[in-house]
C-alpha positions, 0 to 999 in steps of 0.5 A: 514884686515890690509895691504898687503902681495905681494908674488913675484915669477915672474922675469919678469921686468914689474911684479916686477916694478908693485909690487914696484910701488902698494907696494911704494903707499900703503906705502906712504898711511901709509898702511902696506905691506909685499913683499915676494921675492921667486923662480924667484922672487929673480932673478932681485935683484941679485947684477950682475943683476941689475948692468948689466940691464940684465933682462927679458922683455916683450914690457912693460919692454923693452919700460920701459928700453928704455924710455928717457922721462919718470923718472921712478925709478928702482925697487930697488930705488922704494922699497928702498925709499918706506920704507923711507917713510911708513910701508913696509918690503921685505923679501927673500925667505930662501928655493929659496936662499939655492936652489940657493946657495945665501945669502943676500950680492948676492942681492941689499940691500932692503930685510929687512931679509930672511924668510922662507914661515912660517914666512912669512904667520905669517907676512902676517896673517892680510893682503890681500895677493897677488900673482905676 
């Protein structure tokens, strides 16, 4: 196996910063990683979201919101500075933005492209996947 493939389809804040944290190293590590945003997984890239700061928190994510003392990125800057620098795709979810009545432009701009779940398994066929 070469890589990773992060299936992500939680919308809570400290999942989605962990994916981007594993999927930032693995990249700079020259490790290939494939991050599939689906179902509430999609919800914290919405542009209104991430603007507002309007997101779900548990004590790690809210401590994480609150932290002056600490430099930690946002996922968005995470993600968009890891594929700078290594081998990493994000995709959104075709199925969940048609149920949502969304397209790309309602998301920050880190998705590489839209895919459905066979174009992603066909990215991710070689690779250690992973489910947040």
């Amino acid at each position: 196996m070469t890589g990773y493939a992060i299936v992500l389809a939680s919308r809570e804040l400290s999942r989605v910063q962990a994916v981007s944290t594993i999927a930032s190293v693995a990249a700079a590590s020259d490790v290939p990683v494939e991050v599939f945003a689906t179902m509430e997984g999609l919800l914290p890239f919405e542009k209104e979201t991430v603007e507002s700061g309007d997101f779900e928190v548990g004590p790690v994510g809210e401590r994480m919101l609150e932290a002056e003392d600490m430099d930690v990125p946002l996922f968005t800057e995470q993600f968009a500075q890891a594929k700078e620098i290594g081998p990493l795709n994000l995709y959104a979810c075709e199925m969940a933005m048609d149920l949502m009545g969304q397209d790309l432009d309602d998301y920050v701009d880190v998705f590489d492209e839209s895919l459905g779940v066979s174009g992603f398994l066909n990215r991710a066929q070689d690779k250690q996947v992973v489910f947040v």
